[in-house]
N, C-alpha and C positions, 0 to 999 in steps of 0.2 A: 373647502380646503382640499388640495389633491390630496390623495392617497400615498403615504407614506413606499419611496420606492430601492430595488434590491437588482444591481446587475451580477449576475452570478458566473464564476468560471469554472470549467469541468471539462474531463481531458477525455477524447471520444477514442477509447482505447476498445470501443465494442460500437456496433450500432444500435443498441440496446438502450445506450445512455441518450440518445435523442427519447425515445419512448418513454424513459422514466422522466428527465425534466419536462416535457414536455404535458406530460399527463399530472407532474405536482405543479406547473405552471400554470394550471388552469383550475387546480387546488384551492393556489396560495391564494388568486387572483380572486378565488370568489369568496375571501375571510380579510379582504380589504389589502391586500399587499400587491402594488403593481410590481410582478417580479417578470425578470426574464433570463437568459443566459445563453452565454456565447461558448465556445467548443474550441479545444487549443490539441494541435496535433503533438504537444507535449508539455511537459510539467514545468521545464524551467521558464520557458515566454509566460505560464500563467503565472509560475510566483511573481516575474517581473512586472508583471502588468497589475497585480494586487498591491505591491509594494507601488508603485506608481500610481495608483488612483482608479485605475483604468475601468478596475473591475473592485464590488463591495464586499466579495465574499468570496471562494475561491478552493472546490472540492479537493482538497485537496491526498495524495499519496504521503506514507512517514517521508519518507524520505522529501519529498516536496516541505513541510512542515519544518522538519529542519535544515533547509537553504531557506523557508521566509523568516523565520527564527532568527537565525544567523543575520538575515540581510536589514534586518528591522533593527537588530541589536547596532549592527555597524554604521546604519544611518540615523542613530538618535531615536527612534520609535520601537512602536512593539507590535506584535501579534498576538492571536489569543484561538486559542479551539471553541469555538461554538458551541459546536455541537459533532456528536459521532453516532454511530449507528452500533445498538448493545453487540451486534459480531465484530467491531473493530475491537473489543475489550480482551487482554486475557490470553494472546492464541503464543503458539511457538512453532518453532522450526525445528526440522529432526533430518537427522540422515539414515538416510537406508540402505540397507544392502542386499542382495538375493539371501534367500530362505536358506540356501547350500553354502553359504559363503564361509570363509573361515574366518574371517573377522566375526571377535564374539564381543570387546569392549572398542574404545574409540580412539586408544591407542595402538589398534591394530592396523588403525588405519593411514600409519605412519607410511611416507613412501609410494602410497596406491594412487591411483586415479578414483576422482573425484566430479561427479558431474552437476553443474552448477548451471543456473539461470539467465537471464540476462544480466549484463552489466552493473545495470540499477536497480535489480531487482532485492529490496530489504531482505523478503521471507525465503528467496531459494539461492542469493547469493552471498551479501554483505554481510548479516548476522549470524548464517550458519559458520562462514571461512572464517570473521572475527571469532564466535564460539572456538571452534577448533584451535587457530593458534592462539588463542589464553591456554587451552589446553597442551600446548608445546605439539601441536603434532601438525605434521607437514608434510602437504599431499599435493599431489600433480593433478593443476585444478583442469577442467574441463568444459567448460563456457559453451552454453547455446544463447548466442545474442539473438531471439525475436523479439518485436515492437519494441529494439532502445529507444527511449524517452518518453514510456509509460508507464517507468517505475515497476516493474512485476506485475500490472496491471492486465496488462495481456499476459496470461499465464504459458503462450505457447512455449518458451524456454524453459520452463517448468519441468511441460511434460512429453518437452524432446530428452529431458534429462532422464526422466524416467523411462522413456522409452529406451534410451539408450543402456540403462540399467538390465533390464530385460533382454535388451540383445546381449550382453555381455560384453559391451564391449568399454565400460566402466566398472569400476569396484564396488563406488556406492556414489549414491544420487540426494540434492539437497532437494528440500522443497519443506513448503510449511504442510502445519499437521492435518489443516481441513482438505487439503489437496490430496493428502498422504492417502483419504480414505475416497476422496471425490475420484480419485483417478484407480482408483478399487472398484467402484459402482461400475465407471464406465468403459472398464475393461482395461485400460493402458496397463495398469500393474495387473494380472492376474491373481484369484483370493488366494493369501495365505502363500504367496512367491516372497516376500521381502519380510523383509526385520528390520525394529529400529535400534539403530548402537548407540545412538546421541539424540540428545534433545536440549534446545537453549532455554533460558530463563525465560518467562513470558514477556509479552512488548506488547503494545497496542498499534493498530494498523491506521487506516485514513482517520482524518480530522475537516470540518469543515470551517476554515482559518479567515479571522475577518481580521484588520486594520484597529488600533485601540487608540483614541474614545470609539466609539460606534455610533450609528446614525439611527435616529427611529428606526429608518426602515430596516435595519440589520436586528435590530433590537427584535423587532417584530418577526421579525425571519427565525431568530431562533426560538421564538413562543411558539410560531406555528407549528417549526416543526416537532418541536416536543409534545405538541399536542397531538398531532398525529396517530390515529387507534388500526389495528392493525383487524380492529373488529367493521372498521369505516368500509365497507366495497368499494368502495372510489377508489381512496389508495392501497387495499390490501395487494389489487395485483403489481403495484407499482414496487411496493416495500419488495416483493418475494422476487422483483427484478433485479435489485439493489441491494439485496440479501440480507434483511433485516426485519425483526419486528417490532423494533419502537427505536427512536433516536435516545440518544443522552446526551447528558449535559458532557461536554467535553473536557477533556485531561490532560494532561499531559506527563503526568507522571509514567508513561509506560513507552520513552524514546529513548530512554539515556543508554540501551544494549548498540541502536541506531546510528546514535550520536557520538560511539565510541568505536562504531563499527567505519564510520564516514569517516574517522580520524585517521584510525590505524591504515585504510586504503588509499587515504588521502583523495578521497573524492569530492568533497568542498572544505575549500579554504575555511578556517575560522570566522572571517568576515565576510561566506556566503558567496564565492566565486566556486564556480565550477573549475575541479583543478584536475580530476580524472584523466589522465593523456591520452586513453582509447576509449572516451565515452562523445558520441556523435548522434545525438537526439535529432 
């Protein structure tokens, strides 16, 4: 009987992501799962081509998760999260502002300049600017579009925002919280230059989205990878490329800040069309 089998998509927002599937592709391959996977230079061809068949499973970004959501809903079927990685769980987004600054609560921030992410970026643009106006406050947003149609995936609009924070020539700067300190380590923010004035509810980040019913081989895709030990050498350096130390069962209860963030900006239609008028992936 062949071996039960798994085409995988995943958005090469790094050259890194050839090295990790690559090295779990010959994982998977030797616990009986012919798997392989193909590389999409952005997130909306891969939702389409998951929803089309094309592809069995499909790494995907929040924001990708909810256009296959949406797209599944409008076509009579469904999606499902698989599986995610224990760092997608849990995180938040925060604004900052320099250590001198006179902004002390998030109302201060009415009126200022605001440095934001790319386009599509959930964790340094969509969910921070939705937080803010729930909170009635309205600010002169400031956009660094790198890697549009990697979802915040490539971080460099991130931490042009923060650079720019630093130079001064923003008020305050979005970005999510692990970055908040990653870009602490590696010098862009200087220790103990910034403060946080806000911070949003928690959300949960990528999901790995498959097509429902599922097939053996999917079935089998997400045993393995939950099996996965972070004690294994084989894939511990894989997991620490991919930022994680053990997959989970997937959720989805941690989109709806996302999902409400994609409405108020009007960046997918309800029924899963890209509606954004300056978004060019």
């Amino acid at each position: 009987m062949p071996a039960p089998t798994v085409l995988m998509g995943a958005v090469a927002y790094d050259p890194k992501v050839v090295t990790i599937w690559e090295g779990f592709r010959t994982w998977l391959r030797g616990r009986g799962l012919d798997f392989d996977f193909v590389l999409y230079s952005h997130y909306e061809r891969q939702v389409e081509d998951l929803l089309a068949g094309r592809i069995d499973a499909a790494w995907n970004s929040p924001l990708a998760w909810v256009r296959a959501e949406r797209l599944a809903t409008a076509n009579g079927t469904a999606v499902r999260a698989l599986t995610m990685r224990d760092t997608d769980q849990d995180l938040t987004s925060v604004v900052v502002v320099r250590a001198d600054s006179p902004v002390r609560q998030i109302a201060d921030l009415t009126g200022r300049v605001v440095a934001v992410g790319a386009v599509d970026s959930p964790q340094a643009t969509l969910i921070p600017l939705d937080h803010l106006a729930a909170a009635g406050v309205a600010v002169d947003v400031r956009r660094f579009d790198v890697g549009v149609g990697l979802h915040g995936d490539h971080i460099g609009g991130e931490r042009d925002a923060a650079r720019a924070l630093v130079a001064g020539e923003v008020d305050a700067a979005c970005m999510i919280d692990a970055n908040h300190l990653a870009f602490v380590q590696e010098g862009t923010l200087p220790p103990e230059s910034t403060r946080i004035v806000a911070q949003t509810a928690r959300y949960d980040h990528c999901n790995m989205t498959v097509r429902v019913p599922e097939s053996d081989g999917v079935r089998l895709f997400g045993t393995l990878l939950l099996g996965m030990s972070y004690a294994d050498p084989q894939v511990r350096p894989l997991l620490d490329l991919e930022g994680l130390t053990a997959w989970r069962e997937g959720r989805t209860t941690g989109y709806d800040a996302l999902a409400d963030a994609v409405d108020t900006s009007g960046f997918y239609s309800l029924d899963g069309r890209v509606t954004a008028t300056d978004y060019r992936p």
